[in-house]
N, CA and C atoms as an extended XYZ file, in Angstrom:
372
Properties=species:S:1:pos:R:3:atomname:S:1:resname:S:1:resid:I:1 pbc="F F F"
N       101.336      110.021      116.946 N   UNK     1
C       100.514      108.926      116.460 CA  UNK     1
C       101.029      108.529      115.067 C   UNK     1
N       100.869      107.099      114.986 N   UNK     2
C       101.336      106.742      113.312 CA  UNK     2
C       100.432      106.652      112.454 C   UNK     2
N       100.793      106.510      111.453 N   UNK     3
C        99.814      106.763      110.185 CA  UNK     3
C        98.905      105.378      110.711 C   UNK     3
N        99.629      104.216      110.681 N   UNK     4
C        98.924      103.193      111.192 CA  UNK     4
C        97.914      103.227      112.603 C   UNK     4
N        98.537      103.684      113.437 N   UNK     5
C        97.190      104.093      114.519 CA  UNK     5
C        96.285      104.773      114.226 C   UNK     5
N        96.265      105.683      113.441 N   UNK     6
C        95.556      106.974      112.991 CA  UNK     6
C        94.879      105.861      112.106 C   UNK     6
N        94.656      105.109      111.372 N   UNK     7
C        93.499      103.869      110.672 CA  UNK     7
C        92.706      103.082      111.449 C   UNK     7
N        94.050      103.524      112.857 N   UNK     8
C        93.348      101.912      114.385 CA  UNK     8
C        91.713      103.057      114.820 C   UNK     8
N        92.558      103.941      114.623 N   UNK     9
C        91.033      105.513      115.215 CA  UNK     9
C        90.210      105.591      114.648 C   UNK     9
N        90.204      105.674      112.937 N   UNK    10
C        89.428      105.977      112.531 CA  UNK    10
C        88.430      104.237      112.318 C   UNK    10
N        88.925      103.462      112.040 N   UNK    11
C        88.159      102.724      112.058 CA  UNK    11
C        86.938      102.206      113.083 C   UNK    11
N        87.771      102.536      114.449 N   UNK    12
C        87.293      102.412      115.632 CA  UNK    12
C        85.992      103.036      116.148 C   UNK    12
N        86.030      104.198      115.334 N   UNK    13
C        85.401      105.153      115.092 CA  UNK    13
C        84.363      105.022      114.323 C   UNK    13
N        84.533      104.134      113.498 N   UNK    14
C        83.305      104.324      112.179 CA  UNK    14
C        83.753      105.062      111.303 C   UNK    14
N        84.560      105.276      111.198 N   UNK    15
C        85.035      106.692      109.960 CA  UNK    15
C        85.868      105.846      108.550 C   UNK    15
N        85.369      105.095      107.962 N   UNK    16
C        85.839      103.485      107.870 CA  UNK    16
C        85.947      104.572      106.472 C   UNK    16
N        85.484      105.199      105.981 N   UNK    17
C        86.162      105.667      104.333 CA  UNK    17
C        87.118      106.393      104.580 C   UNK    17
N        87.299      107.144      105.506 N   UNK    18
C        89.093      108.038      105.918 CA  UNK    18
C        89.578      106.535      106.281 C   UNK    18
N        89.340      105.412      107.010 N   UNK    19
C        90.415      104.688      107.364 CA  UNK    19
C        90.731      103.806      106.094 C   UNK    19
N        89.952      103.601      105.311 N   UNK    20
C        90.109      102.890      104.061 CA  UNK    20
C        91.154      103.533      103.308 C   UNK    20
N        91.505      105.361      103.055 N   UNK    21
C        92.408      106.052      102.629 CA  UNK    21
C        93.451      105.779      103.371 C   UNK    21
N        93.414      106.090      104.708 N   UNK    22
C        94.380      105.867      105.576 CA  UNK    22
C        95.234      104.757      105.281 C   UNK    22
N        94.470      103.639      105.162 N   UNK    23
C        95.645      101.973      105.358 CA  UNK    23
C        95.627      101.512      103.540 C   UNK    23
N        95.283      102.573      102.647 N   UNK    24
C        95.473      102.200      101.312 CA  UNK    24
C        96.902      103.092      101.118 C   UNK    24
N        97.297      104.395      101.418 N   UNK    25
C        98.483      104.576      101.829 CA  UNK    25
C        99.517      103.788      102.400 C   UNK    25
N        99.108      103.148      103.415 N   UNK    26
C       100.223      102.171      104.059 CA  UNK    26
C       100.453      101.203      103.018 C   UNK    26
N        98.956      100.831      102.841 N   UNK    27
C        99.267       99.281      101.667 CA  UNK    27
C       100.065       99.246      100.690 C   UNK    27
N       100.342      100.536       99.860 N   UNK    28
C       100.738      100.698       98.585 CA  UNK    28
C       102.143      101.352       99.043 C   UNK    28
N       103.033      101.275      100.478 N   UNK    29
C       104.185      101.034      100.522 CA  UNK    29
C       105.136       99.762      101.859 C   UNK    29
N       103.895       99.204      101.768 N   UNK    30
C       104.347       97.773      102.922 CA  UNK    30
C       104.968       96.987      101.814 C   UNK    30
N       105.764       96.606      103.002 N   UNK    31
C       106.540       95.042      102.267 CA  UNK    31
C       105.439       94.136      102.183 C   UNK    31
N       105.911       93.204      101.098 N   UNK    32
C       104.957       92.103      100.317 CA  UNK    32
C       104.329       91.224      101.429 C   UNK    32
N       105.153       91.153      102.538 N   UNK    33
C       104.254       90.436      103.462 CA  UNK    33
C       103.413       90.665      104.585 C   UNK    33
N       103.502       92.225      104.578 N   UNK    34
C       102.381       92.542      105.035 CA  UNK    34
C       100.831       93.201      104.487 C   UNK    34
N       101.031       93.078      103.275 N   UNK    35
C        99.995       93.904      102.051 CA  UNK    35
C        98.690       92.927      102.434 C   UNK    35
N        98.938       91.941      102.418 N   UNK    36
C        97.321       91.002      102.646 CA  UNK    36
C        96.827       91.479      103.933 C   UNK    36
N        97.556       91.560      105.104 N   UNK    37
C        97.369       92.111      106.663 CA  UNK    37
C        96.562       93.451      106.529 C   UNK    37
N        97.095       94.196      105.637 N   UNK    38
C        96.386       95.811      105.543 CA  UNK    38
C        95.422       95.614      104.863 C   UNK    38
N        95.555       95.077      103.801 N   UNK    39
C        94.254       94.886      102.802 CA  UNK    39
C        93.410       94.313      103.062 C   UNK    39
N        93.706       93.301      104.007 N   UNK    40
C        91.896       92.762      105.005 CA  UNK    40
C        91.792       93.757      105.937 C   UNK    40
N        92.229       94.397      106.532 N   UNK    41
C        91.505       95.830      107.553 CA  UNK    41
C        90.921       96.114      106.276 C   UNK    41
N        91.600       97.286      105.263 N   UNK    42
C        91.193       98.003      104.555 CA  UNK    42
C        89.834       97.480      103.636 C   UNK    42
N        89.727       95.913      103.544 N   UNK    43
C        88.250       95.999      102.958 CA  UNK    43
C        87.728       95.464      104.193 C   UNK    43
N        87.531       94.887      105.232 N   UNK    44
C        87.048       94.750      106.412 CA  UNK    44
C        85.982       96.281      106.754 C   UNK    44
N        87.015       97.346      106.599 N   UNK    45
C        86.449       98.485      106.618 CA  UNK    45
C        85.724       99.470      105.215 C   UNK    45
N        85.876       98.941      104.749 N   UNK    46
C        84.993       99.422      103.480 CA  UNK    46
C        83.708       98.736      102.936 C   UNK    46
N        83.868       97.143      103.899 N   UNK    47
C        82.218       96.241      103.719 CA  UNK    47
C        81.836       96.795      104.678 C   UNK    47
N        82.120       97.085      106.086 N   UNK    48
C        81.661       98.116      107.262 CA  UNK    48
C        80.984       99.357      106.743 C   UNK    48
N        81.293      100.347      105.669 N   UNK    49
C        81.211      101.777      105.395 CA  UNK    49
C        79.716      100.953      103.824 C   UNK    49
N        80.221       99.904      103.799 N   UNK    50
C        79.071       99.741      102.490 CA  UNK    50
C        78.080       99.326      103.673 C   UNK    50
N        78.175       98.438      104.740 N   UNK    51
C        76.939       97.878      105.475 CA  UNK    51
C        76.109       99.100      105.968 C   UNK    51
N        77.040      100.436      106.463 N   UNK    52
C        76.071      101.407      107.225 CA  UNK    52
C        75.538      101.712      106.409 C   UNK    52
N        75.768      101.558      104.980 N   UNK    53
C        74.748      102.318      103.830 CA  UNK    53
C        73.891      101.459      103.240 C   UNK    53
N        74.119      100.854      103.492 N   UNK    54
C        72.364       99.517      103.338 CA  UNK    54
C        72.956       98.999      101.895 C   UNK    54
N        74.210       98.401      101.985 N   UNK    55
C        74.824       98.100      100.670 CA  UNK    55
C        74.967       96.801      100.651 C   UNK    55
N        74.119       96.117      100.232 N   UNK    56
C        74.059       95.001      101.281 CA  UNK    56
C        75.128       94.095      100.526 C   UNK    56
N        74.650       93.768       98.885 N   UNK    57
C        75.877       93.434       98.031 CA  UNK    57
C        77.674       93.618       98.528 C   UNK    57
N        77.833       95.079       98.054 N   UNK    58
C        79.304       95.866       98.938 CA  UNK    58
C        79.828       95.138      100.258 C   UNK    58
N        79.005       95.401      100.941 N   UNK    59
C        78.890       94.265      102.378 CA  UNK    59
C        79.699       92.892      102.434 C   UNK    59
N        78.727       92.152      101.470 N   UNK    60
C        79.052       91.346      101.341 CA  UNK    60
C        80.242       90.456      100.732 C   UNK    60
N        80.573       91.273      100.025 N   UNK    61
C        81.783       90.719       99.464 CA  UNK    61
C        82.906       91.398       99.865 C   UNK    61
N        82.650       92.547       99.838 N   UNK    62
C        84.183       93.142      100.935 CA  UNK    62
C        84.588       92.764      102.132 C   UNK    62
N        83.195       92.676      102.921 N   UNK    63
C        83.982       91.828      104.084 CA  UNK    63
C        84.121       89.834      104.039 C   UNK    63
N        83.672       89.254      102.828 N   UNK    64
C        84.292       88.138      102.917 CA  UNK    64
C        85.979       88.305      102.253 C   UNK    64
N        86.177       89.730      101.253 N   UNK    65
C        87.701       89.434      101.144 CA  UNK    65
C        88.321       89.512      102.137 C   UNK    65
N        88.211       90.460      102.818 N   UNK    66
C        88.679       91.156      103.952 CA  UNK    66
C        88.834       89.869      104.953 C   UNK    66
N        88.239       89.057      105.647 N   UNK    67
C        88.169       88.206      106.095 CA  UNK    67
C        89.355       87.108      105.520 C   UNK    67
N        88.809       86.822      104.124 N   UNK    68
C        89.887       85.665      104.011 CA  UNK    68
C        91.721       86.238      103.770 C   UNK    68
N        91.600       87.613      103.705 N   UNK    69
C        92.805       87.661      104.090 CA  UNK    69
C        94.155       87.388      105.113 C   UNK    69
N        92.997       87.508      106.539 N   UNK    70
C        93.415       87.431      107.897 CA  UNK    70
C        94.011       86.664      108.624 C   UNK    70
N        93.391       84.927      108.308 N   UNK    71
C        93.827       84.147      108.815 CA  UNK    71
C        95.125       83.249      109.092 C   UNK    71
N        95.916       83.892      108.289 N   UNK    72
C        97.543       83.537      108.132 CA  UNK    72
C        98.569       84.974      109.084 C   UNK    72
N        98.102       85.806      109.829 N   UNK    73
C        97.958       86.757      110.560 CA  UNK    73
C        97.428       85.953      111.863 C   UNK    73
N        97.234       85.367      112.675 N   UNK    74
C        96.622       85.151      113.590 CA  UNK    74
C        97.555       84.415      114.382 C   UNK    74
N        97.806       84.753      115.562 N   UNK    75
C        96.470       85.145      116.547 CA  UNK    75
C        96.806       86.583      116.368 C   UNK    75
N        97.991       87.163      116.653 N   UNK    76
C        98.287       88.706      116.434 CA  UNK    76
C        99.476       88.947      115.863 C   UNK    76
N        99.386       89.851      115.267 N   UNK    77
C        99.963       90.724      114.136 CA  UNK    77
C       100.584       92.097      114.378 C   UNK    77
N       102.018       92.645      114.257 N   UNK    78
C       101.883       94.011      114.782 CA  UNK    78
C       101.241       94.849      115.790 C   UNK    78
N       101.285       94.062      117.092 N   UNK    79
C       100.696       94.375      117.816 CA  UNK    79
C        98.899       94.466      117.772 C   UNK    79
N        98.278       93.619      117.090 N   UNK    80
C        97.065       93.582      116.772 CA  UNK    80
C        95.944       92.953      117.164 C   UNK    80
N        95.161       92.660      117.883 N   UNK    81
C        94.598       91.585      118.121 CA  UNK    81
C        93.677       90.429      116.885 C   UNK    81
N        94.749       89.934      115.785 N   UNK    82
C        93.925       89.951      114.627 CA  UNK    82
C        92.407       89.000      114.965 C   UNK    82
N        93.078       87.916      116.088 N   UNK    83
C        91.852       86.979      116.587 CA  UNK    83
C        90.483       87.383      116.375 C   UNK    83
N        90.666       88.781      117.658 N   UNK    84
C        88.984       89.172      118.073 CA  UNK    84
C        88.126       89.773      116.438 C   UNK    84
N        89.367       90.841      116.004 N   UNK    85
C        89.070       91.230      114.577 CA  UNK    85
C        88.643       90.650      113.367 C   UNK    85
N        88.948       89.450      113.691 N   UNK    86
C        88.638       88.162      112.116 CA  UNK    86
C        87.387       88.007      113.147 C   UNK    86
N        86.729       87.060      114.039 N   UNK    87
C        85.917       86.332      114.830 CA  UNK    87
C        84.429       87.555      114.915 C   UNK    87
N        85.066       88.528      115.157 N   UNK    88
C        83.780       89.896      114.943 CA  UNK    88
C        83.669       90.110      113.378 C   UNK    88
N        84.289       90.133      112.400 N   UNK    89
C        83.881       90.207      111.345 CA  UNK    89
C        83.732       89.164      111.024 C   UNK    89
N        83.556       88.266      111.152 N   UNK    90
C        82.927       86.587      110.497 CA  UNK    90
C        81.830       86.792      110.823 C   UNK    90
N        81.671       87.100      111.967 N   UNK    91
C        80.184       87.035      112.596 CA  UNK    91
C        79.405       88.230      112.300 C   UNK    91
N        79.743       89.224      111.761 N   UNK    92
C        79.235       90.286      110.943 CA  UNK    92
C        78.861       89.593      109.259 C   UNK    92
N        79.774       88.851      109.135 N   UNK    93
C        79.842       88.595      107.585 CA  UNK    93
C        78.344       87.618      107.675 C   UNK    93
N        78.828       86.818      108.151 N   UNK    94
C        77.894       85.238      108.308 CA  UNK    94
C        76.253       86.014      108.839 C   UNK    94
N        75.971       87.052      109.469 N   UNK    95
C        74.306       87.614      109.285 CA  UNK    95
C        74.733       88.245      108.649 C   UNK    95
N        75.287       88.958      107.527 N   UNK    96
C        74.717       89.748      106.338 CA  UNK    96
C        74.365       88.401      105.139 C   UNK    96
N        75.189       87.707      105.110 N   UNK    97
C        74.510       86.287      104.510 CA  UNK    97
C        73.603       85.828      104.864 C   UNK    97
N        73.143       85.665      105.969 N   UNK    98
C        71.874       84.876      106.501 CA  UNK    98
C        70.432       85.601      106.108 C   UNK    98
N        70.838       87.056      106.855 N   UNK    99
C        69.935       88.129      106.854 CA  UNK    99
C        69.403       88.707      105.009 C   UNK    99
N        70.460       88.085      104.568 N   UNK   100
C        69.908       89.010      102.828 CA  UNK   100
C        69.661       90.283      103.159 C   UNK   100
N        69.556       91.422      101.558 N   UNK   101
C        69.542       91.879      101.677 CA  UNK   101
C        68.039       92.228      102.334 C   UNK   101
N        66.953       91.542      102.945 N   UNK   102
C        65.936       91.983      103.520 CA  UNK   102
C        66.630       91.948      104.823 C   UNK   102
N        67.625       91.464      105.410 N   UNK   103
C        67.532       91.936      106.975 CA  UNK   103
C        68.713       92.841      106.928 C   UNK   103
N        69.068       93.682      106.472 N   UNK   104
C        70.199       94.806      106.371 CA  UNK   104
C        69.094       95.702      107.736 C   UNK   104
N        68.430       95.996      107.611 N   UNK   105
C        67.804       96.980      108.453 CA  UNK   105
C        67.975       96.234      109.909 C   UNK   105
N        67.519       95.486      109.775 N   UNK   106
C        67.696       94.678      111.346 CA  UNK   106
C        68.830       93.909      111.877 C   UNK   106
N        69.754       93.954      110.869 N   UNK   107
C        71.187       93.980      111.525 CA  UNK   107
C        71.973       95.364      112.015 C   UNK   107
N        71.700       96.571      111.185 N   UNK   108
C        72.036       97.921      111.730 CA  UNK   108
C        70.962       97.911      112.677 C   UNK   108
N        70.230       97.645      113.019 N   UNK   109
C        69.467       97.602      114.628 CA  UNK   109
C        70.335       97.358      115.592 C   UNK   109
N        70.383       95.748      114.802 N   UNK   110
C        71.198       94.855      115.978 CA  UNK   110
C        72.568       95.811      116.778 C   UNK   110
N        73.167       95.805      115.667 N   UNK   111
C        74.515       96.946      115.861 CA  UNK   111
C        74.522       97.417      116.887 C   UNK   111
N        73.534       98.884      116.482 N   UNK   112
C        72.930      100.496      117.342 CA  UNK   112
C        72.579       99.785      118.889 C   UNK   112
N        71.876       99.106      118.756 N   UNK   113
C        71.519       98.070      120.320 CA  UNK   113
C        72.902       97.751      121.163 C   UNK   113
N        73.339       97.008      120.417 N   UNK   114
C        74.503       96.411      121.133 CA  UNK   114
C        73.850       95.134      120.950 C   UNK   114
N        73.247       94.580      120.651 N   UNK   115
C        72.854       93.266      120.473 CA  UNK   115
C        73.918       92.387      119.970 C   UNK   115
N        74.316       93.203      118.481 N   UNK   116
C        75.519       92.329      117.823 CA  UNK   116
C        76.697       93.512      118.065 C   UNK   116
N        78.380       92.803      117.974 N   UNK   117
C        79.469       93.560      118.744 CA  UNK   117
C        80.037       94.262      116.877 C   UNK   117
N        79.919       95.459      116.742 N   UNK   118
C        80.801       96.283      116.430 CA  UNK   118
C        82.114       95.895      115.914 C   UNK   118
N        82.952       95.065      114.727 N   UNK   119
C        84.036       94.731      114.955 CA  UNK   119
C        85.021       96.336      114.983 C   UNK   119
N        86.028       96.077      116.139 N   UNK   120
C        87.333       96.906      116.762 CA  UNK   120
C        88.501       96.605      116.033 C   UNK   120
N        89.355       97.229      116.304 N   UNK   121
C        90.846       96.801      116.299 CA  UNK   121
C        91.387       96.879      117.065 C   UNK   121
N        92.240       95.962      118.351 N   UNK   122
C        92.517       95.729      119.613 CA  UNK   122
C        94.088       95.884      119.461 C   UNK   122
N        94.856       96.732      120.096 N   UNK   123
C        96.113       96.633      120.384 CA  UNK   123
C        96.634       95.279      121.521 C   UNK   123
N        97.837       94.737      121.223 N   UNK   124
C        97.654       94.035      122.375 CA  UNK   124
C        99.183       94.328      123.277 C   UNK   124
């Protein structure tokens, strides 16, 4: 497994502060044009690790960097599906905005339900 899959796991996983270590390693020896590509996973997954903690602020702004990193990456990236990955975290981003920090609780509902989708990282 590569260091880079081993971030695809842990993130996948929820384990989003090992994967945040994980792809801050990669970041800090990728070529210049892929550093924005890692660095939106890597805060993608660290507004993820602030949302499970009712961070609602953290949340919020990590996953809008994370986000606007992505879109020059698309549709896929290194074998990535960056599409589904930007489109699930927008839509994560866009109810932690809506919701304020009074609906943090009822978006980790939503989550745990399956109501709202979990953003993944999709090999393709």
């Amino acid at each position: 497994m590569t260091t880079f899959e081993e971030a695809i796991a842990q993130f996948n996983s929820g384990d989003y502060y090992a994967c945040h270590d994980t792809l801050e390693a990669i970041w800090n020896d990728a070529w210049q044009s892929d550093r924005a590509f890692y660095q939106g996973i890597l805060q993608i997954a660290v507004g993820l690790y602030h949302l499970k903690n009712q961070n609602w602020h953290g949340a919020a702004i990590l996953l809008g960097e994370g986000t606007s990193r992505l879109p020059s990456y698309l549709p896929d990236y290194q074998s990535i599906d960056v599409e589904t990955l930007l489109e699930d975290s927008l839509l994560i981003l866009r109810t932690v905005q809506v919701g304020g920090k009074e609906g943090i609780e009822n978006l980790l509902r939503s989550l745990e339900n399956g109501d709202l989708k979990t953003p993944k990282i999709y090999m393709i």
